[in-house]
N, CA, C and O atoms as a MOPAC input file, in Angstrom:
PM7 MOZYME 1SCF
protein

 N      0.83600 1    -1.16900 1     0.00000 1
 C      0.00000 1     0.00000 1     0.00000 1
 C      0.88600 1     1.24000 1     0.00000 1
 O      1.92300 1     1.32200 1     0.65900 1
 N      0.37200 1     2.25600 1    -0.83700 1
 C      1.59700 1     3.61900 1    -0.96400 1
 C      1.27100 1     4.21000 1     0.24800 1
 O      0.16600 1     4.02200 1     0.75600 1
 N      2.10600 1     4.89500 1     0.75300 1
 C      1.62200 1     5.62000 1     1.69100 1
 C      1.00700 1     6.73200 1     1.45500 1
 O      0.96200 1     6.88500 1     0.23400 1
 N      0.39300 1     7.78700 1     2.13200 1
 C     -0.69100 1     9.20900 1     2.31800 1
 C     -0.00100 1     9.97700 1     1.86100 1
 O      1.03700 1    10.08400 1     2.51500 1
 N     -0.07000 1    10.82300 1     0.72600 1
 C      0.49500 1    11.99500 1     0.29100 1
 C      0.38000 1    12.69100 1     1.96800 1
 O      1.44000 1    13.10000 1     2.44200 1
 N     -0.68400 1    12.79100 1     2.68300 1
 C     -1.01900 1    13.96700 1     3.59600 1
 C     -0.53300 1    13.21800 1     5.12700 1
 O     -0.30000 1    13.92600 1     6.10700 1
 N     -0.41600 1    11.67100 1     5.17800 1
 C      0.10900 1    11.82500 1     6.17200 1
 C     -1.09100 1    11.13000 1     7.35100 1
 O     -1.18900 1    11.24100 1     8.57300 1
 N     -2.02200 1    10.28000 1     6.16400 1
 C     -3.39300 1     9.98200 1     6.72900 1
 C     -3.16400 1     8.43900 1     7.32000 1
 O     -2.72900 1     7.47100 1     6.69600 1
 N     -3.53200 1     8.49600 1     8.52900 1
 C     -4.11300 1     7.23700 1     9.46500 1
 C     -5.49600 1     6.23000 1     8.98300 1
 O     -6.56700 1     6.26100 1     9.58900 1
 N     -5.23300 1     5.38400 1     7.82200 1
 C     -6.66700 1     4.83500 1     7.60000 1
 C     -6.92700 1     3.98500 1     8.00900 1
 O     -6.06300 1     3.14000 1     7.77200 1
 N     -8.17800 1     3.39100 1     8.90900 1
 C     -9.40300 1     2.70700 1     9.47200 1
 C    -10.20800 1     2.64100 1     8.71300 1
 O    -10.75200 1     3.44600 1     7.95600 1
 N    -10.37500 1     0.76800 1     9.09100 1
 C    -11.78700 1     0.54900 1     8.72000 1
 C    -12.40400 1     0.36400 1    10.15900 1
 O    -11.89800 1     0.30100 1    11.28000 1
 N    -14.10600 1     0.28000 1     9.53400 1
 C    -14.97000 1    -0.15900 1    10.74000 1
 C    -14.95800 1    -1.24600 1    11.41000 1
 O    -15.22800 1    -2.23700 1    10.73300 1
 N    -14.66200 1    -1.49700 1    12.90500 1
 C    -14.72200 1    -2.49600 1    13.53400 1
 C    -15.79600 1    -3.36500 1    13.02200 1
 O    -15.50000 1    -4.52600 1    13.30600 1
 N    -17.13200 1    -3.28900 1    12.26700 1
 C    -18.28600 1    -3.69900 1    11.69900 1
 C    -17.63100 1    -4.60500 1    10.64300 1
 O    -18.07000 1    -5.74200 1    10.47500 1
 N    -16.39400 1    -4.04800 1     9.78900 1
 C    -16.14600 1    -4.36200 1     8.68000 1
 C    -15.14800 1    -6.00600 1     8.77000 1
 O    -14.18900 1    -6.32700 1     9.47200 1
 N    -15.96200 1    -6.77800 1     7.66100 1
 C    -15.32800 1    -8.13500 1     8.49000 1
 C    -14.21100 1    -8.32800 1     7.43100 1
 O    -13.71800 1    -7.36900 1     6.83800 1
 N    -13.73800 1    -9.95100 1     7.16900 1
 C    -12.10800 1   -10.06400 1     7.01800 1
 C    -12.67000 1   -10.39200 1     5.58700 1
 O    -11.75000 1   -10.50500 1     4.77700 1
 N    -13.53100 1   -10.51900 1     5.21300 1
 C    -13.64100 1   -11.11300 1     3.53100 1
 C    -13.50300 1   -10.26100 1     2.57400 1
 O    -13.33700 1   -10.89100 1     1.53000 1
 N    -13.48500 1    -8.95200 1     2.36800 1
 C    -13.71400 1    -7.85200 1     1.61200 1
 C    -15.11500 1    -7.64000 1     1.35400 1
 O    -16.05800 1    -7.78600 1     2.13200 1
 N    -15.11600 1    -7.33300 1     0.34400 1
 C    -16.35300 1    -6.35300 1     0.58500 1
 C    -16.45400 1    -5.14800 1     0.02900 1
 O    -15.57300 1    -4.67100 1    -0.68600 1
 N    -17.81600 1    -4.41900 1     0.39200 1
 C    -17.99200 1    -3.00000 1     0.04900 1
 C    -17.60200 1    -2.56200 1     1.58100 1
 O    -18.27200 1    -2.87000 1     2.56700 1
 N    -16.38000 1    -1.77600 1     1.60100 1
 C    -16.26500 1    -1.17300 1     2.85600 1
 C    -15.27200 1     0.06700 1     2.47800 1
 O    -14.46400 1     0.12200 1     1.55100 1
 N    -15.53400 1     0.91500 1     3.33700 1
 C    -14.75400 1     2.26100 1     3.50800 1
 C    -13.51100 1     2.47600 1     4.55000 1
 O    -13.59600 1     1.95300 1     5.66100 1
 N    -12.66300 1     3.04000 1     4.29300 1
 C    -11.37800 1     3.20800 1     5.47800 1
 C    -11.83000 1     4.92200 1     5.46100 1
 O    -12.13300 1     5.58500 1     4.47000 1
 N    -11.75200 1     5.42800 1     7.07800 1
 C    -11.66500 1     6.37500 1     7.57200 1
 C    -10.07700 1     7.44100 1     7.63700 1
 O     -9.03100 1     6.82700 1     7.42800 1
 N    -10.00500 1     8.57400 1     7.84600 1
 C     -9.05700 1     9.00800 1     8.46400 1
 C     -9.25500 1    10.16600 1     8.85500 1
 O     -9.24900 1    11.09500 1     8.04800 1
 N     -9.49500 1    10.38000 1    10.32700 1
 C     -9.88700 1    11.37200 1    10.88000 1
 C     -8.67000 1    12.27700 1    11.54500 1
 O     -8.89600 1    13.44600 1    11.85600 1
 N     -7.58000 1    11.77600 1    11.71300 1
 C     -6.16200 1    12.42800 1    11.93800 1
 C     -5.53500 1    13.78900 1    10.93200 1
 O     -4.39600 1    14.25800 1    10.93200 1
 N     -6.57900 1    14.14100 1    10.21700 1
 C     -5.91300 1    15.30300 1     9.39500 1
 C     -6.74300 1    16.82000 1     9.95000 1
 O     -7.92000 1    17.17400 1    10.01400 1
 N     -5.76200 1    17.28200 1    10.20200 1
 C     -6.42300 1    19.11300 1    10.79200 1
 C     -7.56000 1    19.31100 1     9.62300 1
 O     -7.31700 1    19.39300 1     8.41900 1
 N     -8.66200 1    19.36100 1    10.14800 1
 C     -9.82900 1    20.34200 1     9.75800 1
 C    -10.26100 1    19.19700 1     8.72300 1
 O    -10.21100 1    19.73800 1     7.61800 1
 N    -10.65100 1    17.90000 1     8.57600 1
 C    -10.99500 1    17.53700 1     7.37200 1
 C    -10.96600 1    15.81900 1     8.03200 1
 O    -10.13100 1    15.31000 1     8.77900 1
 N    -12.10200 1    15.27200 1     7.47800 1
 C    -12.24800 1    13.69200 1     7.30900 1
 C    -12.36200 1    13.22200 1     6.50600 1
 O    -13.45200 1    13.21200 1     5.93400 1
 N    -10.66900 1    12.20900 1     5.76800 1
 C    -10.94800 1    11.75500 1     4.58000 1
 C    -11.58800 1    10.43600 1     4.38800 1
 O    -11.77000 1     9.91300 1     5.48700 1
 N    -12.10400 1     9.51200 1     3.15400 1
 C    -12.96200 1     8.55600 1     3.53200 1
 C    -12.61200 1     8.04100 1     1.67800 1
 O    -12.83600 1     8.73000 1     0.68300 1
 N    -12.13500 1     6.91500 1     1.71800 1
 C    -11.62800 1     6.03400 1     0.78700 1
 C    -12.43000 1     4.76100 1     0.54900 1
 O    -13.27300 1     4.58200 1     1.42800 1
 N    -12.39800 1     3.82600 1    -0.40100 1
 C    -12.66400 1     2.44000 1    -1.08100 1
 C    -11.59800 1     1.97900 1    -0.00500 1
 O    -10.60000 1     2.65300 1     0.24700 1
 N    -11.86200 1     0.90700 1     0.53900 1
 C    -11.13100 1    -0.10100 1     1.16000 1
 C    -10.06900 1    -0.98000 1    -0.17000 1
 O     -8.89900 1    -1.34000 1    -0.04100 1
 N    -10.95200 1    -1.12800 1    -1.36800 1
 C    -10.38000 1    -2.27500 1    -2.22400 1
 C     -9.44500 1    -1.13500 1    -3.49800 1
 O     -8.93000 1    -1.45900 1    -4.56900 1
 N     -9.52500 1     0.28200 1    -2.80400 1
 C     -8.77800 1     1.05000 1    -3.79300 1
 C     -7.85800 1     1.74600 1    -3.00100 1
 O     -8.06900 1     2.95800 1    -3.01300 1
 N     -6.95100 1     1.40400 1    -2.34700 1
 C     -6.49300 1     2.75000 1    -1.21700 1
 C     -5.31100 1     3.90700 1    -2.17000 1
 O     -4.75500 1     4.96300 1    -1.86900 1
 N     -5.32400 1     3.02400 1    -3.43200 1
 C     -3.93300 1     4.32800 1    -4.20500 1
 C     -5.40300 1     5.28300 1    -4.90000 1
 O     -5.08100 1     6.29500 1    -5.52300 1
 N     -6.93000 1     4.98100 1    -4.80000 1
 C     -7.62200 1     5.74700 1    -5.80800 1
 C     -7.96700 1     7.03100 1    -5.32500 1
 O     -7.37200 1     7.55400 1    -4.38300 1
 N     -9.01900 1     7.62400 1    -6.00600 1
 C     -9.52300 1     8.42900 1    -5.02600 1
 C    -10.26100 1     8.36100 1    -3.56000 1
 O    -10.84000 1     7.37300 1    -3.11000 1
 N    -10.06000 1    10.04200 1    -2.71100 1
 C    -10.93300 1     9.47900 1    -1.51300 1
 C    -11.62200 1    11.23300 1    -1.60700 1
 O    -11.37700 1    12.10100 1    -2.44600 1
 N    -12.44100 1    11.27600 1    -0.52700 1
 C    -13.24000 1    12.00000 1    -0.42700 1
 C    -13.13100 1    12.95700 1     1.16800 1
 O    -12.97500 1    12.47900 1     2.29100 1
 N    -13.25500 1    14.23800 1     0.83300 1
 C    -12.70600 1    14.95800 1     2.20100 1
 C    -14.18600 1    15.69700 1     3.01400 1
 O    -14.94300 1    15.94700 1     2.07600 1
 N    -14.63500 1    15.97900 1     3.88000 1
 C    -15.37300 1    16.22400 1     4.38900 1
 C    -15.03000 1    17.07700 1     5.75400 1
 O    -13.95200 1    16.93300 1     6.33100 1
 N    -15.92500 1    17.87000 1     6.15800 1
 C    -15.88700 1    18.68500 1     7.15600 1
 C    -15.97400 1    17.53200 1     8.80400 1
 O    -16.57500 1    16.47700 1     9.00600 1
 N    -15.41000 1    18.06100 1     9.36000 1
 C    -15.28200 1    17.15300 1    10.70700 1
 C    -16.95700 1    17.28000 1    11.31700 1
 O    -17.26400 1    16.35300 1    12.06600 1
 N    -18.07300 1    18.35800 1    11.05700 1
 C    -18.73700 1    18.40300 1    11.96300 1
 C    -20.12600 1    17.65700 1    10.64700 1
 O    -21.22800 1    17.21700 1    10.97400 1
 N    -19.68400 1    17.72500 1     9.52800 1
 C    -20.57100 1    17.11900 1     8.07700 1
 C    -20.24300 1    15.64700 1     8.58400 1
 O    -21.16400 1    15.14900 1     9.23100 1
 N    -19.45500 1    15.09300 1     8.47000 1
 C    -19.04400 1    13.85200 1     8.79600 1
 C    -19.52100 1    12.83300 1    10.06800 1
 O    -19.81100 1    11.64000 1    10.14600 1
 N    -19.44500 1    13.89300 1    10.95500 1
 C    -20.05200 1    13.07000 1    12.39400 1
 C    -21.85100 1    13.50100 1    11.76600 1
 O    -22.43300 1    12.41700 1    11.73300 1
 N    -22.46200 1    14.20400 1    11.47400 1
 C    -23.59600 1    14.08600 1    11.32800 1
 C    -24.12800 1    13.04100 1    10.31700 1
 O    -25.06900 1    12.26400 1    10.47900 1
 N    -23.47700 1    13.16100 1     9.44500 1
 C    -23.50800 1    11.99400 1     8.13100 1
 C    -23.87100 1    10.44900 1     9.14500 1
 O    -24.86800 1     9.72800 1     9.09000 1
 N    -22.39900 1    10.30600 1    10.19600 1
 C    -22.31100 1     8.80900 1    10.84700 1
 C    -23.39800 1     9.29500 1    11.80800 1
 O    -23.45800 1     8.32000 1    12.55800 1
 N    -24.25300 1    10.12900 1    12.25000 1
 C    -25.04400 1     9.97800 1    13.57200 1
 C    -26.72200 1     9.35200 1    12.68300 1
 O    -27.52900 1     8.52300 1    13.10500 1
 N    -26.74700 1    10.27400 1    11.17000 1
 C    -27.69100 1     9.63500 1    10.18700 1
 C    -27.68200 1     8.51200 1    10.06000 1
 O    -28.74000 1     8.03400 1     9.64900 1
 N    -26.87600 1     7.83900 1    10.25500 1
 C    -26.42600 1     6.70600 1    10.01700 1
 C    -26.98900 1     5.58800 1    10.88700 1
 O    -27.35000 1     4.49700 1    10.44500 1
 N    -27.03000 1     5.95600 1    12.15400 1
 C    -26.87200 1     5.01000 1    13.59200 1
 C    -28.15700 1     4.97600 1    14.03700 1
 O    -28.68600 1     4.17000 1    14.80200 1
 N    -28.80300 1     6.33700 1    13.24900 1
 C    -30.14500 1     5.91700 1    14.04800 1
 C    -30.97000 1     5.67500 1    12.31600 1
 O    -32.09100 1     6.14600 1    12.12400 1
 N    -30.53200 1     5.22200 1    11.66200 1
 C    -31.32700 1     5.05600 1    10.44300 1
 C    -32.05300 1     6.04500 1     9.62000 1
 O    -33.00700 1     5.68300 1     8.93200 1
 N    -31.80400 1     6.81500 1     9.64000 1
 C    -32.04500 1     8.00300 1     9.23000 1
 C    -31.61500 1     8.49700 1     7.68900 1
 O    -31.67600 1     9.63900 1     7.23400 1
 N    -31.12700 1     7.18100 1     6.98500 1
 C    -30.55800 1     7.12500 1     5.75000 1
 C    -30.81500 1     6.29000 1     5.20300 1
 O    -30.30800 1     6.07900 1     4.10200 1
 N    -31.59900 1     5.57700 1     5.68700 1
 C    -32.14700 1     4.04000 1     4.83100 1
 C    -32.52900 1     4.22200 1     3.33300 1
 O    -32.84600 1     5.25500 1     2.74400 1
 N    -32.41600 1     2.94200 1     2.86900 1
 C    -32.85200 1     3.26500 1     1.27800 1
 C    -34.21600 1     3.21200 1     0.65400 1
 O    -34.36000 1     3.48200 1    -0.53900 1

């Protein structure tokens, strides 16, 4: 895996199991910004988000509030 142009810490979800999958890696270690990547792409693109967009996004999330 290349490493972070920026220097990013990526996580996946403890949720996320060992087979692959559709899953996302986190990295919340960058000043002012949460980036959020393909697990099965980590050299591709990722996506940056506001720290306080982001926790609301995951709170939509927890209480279902995003269902399809």
């Amino acid at each position: 895996m290349a490493p972070s142009p920026w220097g990013a810490h990526w996580r996946k979800s403890t949720f996320s199991g060992d087979e692959g999958g559709n899953c996302v890696e986190v990295a919340s270690n960058l000043p002012g910004l949460v980036a959020v990547r393909d697990s099965k792409n980590p050299t591709g693109p990722s996506l940056a988000f506001a720290p306080g967009a982001w926790a609301a996004f995951v709170s939509g999330v927890k209480v279902g509030a995003l269902d399809a």
